[in-house]
C-alpha positions as CSV (number, residue, x, y, z in Angstrom):
1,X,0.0,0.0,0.0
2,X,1.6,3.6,-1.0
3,X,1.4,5.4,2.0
4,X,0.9,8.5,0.2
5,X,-2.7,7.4,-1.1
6,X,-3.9,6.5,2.4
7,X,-3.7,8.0,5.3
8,X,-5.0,4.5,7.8
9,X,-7.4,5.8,10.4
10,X,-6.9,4.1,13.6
11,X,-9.3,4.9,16.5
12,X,-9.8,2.7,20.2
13,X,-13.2,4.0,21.7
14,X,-13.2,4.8,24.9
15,X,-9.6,5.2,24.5
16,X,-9.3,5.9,28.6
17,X,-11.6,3.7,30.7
18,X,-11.8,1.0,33.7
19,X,-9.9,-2.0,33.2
20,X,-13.7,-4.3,33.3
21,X,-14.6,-2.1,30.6
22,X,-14.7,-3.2,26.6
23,X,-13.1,-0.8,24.0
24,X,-14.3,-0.9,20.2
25,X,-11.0,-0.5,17.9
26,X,-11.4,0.4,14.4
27,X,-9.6,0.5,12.1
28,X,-10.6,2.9,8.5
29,X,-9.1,3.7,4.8
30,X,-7.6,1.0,3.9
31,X,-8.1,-0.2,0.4
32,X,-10.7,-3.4,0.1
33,X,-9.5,-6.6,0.9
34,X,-6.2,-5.3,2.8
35,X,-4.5,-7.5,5.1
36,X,-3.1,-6.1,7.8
37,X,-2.0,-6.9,11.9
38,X,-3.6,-4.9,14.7
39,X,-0.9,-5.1,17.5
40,X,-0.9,-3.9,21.6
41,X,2.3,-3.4,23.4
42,X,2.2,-2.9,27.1
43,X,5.2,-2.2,29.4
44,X,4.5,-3.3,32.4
45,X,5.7,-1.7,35.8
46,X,9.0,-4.2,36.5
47,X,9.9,-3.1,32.7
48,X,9.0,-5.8,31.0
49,X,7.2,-5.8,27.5
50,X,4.0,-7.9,26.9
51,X,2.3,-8.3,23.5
52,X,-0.8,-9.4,21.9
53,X,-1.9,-9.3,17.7
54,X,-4.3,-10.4,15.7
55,X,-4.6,-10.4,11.6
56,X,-7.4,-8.9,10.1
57,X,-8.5,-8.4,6.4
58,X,-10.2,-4.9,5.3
59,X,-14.0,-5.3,4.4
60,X,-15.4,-3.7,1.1
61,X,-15.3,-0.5,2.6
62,X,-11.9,-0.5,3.7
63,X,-12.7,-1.0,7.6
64,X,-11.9,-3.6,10.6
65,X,-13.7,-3.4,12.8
66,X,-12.3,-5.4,16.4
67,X,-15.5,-6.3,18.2
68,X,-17.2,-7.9,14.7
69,X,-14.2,-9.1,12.1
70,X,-12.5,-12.4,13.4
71,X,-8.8,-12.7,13.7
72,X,-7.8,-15.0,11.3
73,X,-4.4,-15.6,13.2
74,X,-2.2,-14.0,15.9
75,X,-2.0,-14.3,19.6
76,X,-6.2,-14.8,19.6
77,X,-8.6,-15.8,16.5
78,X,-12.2,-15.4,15.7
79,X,-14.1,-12.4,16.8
80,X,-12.8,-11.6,20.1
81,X,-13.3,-7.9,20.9
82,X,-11.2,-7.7,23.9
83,X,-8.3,-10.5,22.6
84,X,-6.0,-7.7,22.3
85,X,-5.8,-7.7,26.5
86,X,-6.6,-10.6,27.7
87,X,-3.9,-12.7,25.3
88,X,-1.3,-10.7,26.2
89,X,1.9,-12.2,26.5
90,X,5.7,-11.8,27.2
91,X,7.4,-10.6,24.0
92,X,9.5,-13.1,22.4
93,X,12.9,-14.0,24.1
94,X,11.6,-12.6,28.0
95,X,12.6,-15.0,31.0
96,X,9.6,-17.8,31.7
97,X,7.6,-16.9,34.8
98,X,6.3,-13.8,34.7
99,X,2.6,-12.8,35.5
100,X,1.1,-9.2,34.7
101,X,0.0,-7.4,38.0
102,X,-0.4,-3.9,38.1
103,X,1.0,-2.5,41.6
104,X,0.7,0.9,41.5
105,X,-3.4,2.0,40.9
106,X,-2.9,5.3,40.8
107,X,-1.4,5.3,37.3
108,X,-3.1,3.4,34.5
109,X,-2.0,0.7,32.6
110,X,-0.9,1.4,29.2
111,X,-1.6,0.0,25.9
112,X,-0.3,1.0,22.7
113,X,-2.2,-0.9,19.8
114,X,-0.8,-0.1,16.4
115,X,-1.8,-1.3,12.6
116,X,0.9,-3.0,10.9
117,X,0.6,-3.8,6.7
118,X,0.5,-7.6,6.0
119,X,-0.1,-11.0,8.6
120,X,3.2,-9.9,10.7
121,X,4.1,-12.4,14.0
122,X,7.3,-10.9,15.3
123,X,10.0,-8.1,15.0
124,X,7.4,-5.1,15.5
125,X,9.6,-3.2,17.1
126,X,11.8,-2.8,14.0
127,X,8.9,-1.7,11.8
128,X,7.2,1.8,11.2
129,X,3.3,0.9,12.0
130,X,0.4,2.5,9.4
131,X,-1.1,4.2,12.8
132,X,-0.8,4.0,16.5
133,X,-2.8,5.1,19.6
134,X,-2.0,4.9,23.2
135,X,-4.7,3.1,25.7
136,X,-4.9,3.9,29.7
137,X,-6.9,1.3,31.4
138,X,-7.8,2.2,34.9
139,X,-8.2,0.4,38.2
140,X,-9.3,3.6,39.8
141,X,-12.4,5.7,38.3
142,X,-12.2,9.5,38.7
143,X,-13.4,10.3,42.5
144,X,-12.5,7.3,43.8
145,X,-10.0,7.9,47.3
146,X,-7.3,5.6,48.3
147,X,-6.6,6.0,51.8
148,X,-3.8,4.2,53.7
149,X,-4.6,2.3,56.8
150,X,-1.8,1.9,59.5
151,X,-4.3,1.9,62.8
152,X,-4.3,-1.4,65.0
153,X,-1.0,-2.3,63.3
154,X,-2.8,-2.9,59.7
155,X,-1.6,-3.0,56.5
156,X,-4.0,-1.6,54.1
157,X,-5.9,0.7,52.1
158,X,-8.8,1.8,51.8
159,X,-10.6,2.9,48.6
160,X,-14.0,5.3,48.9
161,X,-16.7,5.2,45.9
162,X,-17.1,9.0,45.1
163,X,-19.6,10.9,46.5
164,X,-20.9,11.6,50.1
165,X,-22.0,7.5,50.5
166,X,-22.8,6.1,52.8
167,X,-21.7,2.8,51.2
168,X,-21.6,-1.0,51.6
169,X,-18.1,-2.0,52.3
170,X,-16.0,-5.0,51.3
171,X,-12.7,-6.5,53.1
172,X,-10.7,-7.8,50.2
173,X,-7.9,-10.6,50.4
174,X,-5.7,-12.0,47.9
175,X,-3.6,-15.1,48.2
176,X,-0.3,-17.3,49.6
177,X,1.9,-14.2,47.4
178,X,1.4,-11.6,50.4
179,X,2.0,-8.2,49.8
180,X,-0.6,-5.5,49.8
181,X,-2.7,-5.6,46.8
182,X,-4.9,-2.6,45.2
183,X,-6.2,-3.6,41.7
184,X,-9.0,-5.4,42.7
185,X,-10.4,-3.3,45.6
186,X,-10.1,-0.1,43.3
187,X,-12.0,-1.7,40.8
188,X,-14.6,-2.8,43.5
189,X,-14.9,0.8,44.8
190,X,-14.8,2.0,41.0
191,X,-18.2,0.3,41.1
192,X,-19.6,1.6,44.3
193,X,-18.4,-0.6,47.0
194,X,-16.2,0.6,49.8
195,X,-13.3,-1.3,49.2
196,X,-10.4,-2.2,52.0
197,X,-7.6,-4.1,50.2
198,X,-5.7,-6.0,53.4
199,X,-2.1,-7.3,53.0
200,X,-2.4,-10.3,55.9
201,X,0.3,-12.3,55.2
202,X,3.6,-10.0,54.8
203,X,1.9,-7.3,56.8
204,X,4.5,-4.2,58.8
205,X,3.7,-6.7,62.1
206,X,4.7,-9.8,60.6
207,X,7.9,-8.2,59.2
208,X,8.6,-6.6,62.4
209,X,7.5,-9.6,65.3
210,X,8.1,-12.9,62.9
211,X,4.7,-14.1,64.3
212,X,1.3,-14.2,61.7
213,X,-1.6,-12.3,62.3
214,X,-4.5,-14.0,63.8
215,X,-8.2,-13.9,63.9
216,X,-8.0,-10.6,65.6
217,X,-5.7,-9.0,62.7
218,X,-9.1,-9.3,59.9
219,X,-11.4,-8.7,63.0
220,X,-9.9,-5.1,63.6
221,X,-10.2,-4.9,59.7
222,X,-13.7,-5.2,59.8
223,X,-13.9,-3.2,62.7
224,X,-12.1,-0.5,60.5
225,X,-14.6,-0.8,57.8
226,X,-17.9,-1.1,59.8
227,X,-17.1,2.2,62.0
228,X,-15.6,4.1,58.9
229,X,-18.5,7.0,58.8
230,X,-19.0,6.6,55.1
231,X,-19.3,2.9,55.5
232,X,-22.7,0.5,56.0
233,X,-21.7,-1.1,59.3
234,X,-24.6,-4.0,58.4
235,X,-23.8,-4.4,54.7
236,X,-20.1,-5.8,54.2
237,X,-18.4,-8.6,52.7
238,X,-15.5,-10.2,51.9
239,X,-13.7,-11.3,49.1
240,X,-10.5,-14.0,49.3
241,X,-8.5,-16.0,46.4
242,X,-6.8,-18.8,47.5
243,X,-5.5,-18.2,51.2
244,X,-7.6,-15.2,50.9
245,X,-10.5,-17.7,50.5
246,X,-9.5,-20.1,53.4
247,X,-9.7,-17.2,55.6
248,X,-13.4,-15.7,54.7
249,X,-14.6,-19.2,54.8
250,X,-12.8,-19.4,58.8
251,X,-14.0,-16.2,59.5
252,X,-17.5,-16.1,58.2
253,X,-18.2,-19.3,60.2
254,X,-16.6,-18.8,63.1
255,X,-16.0,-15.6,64.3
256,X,-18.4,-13.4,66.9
257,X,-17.3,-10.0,65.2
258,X,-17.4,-10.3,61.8
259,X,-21.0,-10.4,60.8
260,X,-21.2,-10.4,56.9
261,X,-23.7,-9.4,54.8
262,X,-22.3,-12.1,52.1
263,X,-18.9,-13.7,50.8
264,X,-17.2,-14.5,47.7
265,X,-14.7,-17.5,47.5
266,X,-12.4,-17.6,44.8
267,X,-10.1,-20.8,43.7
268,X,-10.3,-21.1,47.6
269,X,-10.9,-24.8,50.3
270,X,-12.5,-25.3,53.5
271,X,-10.1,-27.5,54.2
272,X,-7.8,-26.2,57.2
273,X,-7.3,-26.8,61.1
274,X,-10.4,-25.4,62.7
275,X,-8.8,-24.9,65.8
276,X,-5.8,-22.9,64.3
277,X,-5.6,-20.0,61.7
278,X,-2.9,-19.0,59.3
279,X,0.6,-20.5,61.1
280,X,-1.0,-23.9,61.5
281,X,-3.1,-24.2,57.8
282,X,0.6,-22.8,56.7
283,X,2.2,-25.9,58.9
284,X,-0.4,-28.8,57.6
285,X,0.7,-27.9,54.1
286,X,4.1,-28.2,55.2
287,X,3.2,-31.5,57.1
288,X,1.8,-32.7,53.5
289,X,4.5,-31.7,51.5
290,X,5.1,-35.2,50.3
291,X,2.2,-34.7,47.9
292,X,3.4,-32.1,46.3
293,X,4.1,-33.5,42.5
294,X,6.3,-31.5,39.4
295,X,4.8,-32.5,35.6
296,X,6.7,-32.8,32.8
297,X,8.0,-29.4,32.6
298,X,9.4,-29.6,36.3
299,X,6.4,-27.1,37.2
300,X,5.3,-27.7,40.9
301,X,1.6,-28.9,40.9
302,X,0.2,-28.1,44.8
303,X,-3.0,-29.4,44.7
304,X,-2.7,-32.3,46.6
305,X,-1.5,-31.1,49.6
306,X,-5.3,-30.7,50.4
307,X,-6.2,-34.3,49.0
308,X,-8.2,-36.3,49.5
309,X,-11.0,-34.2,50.9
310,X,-10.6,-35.1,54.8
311,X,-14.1,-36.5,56.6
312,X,-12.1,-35.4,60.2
313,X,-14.7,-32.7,61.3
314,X,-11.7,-30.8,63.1
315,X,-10.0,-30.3,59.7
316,X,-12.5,-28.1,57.5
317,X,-14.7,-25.2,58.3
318,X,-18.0,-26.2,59.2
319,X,-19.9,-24.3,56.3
320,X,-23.2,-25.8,57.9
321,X,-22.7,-22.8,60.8
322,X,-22.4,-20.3,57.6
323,X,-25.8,-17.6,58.1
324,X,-25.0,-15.6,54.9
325,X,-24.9,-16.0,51.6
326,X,-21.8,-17.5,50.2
327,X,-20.4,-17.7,46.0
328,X,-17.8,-19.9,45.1
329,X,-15.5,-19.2,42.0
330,X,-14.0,-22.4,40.3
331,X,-11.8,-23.5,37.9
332,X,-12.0,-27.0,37.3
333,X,-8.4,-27.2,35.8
334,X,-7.2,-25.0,38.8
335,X,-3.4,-27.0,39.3
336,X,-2.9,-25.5,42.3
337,X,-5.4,-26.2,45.0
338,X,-8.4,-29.0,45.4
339,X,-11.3,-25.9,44.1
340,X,-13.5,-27.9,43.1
341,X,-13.5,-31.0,45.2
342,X,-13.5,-28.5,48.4
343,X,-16.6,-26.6,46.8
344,X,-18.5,-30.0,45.7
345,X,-17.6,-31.3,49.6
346,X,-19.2,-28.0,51.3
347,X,-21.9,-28.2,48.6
348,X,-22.7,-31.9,50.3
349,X,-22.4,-30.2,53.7
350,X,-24.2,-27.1,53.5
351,X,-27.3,-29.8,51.9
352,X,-27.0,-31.9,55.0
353,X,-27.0,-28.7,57.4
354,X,-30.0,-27.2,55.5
355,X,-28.1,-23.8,54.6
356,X,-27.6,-24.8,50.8
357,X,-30.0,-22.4,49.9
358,X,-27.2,-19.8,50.4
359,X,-24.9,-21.2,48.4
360,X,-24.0,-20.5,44.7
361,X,-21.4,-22.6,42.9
362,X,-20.2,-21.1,39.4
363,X,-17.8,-23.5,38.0
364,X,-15.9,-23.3,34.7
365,X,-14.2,-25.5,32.4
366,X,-10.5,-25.8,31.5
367,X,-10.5,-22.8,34.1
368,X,-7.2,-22.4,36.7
369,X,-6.5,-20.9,40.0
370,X,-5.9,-17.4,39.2
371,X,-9.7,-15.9,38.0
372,X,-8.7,-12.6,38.5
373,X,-10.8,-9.2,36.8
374,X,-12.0,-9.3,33.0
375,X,-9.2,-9.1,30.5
376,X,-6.2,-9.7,33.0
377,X,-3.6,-12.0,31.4
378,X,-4.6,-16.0,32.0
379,X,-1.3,-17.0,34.0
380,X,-1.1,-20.5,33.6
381,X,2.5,-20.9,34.9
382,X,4.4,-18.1,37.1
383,X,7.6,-17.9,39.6
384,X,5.9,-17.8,43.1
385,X,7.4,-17.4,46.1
386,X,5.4,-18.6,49.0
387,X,5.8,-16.3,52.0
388,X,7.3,-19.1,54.1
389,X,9.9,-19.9,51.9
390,X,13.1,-18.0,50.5
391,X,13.3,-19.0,46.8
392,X,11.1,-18.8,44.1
393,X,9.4,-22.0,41.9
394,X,7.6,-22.4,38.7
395,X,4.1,-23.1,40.0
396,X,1.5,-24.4,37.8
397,X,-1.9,-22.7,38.1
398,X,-3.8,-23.9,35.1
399,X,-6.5,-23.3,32.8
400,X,-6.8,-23.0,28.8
401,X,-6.5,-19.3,27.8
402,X,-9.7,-18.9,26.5
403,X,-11.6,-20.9,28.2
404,X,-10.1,-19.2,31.3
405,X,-10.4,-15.6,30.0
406,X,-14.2,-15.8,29.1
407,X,-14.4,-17.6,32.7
408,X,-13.2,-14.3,34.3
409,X,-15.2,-12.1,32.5
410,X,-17.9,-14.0,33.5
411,X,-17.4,-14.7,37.1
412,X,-16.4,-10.9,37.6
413,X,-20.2,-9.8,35.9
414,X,-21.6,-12.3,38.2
415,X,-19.8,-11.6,41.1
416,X,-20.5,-7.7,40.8
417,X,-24.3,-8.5,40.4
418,X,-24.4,-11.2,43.6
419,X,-22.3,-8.1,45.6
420,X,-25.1,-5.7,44.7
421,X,-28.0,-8.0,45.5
422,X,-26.6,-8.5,49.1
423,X,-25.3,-5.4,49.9
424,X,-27.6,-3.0,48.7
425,X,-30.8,-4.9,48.8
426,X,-32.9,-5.0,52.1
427,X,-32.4,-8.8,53.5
């Protein structure tokens, strides 16, 4: 194509927006029938590049259009409107192991997404694209206030929906990774839900006493939440992944101060001492190491540690003594802990109890362990480094790219809407 007879149109609608949010790209004046690569670069905070493409051919009108024209080839294929984020990928020749986590939520994460001529597969950084436009996709929405939270020795943060409120509030926990995580409480409170992000297991009090927090460390959370003026004392939840999950199942059941309104489970197990918290779950997986298995690939496959689902009462959370509504997010491929045995088991219990009509189960297919937000990079393999230990491994967390990326997209809608029927609707 002579560049002086067309001048390629290139236009990503909205080109700023949340990171659950779908963008149209489009791309115009081309001639009929042109082939050509639509490509989206992202350099993520730790400097390294991540890439996604597809190949597209021109309709009579000289237009592609992203969220109707299939791929025909690339990093995704078929009509996939968002493939350009959610196949994202380490350009070729990075280290193995990486896994795209935005850290800092106060900046966006930046896309550019660039129309090469022809079906191209590698070496765009030596090329001159047709067109180019730069993509910021948000955690945070405009208005919403992150406030650090450093009373009763916590380590948090606390996002506020904008406005006056008051609002239903949310304590949200991420996995066996520590470290104090924002993305997904900003997003929460980008959607109206007070939002307290809470690192539990590298917290400053950890670092400082060597000793893990306790029942008491999430119960002064809540506390934190539930007295916070623009809060709704009698309408919050909680959210865990993994650990996270193994916690809001302990402490939903269990405990005499945190009251929730509802809770969402994510890749997460009841299975864990009932008469201990974090330091002895932490020490039963260590006692089941044995089980611990590598594939092929030398990649460590942990789901075993937890199986075979024990029948000892004294070694899972009685979901039976649950009194609020309760979702479970599972991947049936997740590689890295027992998901959807554990959820099948409390399904059987919660029956038997006669609380199963609180319970939802959303279960997906060729699904792993990380379900994280819409359009977040499937991580199917990543260096981890549990907080107990001092190296890093290749862990496996599973799940089919596709199959795992429509399961998030999915789960999140779903997730969102059981959040708003709980929390804002009169019990």
């Amino acid at each position: 194509m002579d560049k002086k007879q067309c001048c390629v149109k290139l236009s990503v609608q909205p080109s700023r927006g949340l990171m659950d949010e779908k963008f149209v790209v489009l791309v115009q004046n081309v001639p009929p029938g042109f082939q050509l690569t639509i490509h989206a670069l992202h350099q993520c905070e730790d400097g390294h590049s991540w890439e996604a493409f597809g190949h597209y051919t021109a309709d009579a009108t000289g237009t592609v259009n992203v969220s109707e024209d299939p791929s025909l080839g690339g990093t995704y294929s078929g009509v996939e409107q968002m493939g350009l984020l959610w196949s994202l990928r380490p350009v070729p020749g990075s280290k193995p192991g990486f896994r795209l986590r935005k850290m800092n939520v106060q900046t966006p994460m930046e896309i550019t997404i660039s129309v090469y001529q022809g079906y191209q597969t590698e070496g765009f950084v030596d090329q001159v694209p047709l067109a180019g436009v730069l993509v910021e996709r948000w955690y945070l929405a405009p208005g919403v206030r992150r406030i650090p939270i450093t009373e009763d020795n916590l380590t948090a943060t606390l996002f506020l929906p904008p406005g006056p409120g008051p609002f239903p509030g949310l304590l949200d926990l991420w996995g066996g990774g520590g470290k104090l995580l924002e993305n997904r409480a900003a997003l929460l409170a980008s959607h109206g839900i007070a939002s307290l992000a809470l690192d539990y297991l590298t917290p400053k009090i950890t670092m400082e006493t060597g000793k893990m927090v306790d029942n008491k460390y999430f119960e002064a959370a809540y506390r934190v939440l539930q007295q916070h003026p623009q809060v709704l004392g009698s309408r919050i939840a909680m959210l865990g992944l993994s650990v996270g999950a193994s916690v809001t199942l302990k402490m939903a059941a269990y405990s005499q101060v945190v009251k929730l309104r509802c809770a969402v489970c994510v890749g997460g197990t009841h299975v864990q001492p009932v008469d201990g918290f974090l330091k002895e779950f932490l020490l039963l997986c260590r006692e089941n190491a044995g089980k611990i298995r590598l594939n092929e690939e030398n990649q460590v496959v942990l789901r075993d540690l937890l199986l075979p689902i024990p029948t000892n009462p004294s070694l899972k959370v009685d979901v039976g003594r649950l009194q609020c509504p309760l979702l479970l997010v599972v991947g049936e491929d997740d590689r890295n802990w027992p998901a959807y045995e554990s959820a099948m088991d409390m399904k059987e219990m919660m029956a038997r109890a006669g609380n199963s009509h609180l319970l939802t189960v959303l279960s997906y297919p060729n699904t792993g362990h990380l379900i994280e937000p819409p359009y977040t990079p499937h991580t199917r393999v990543s260096a981890f480094k549990p907080v107990e230990s001092r190296h890093s491994v290749m862990v496996l967390w599973g799940g089919e790219t596709v199959a795992h990326s429509r399961a998030q997209e999915d789960a999140w809608r779903k997730t969102l809407v059981f959040l708003r029927e709980n929390l804002w609707q009169k019990p």
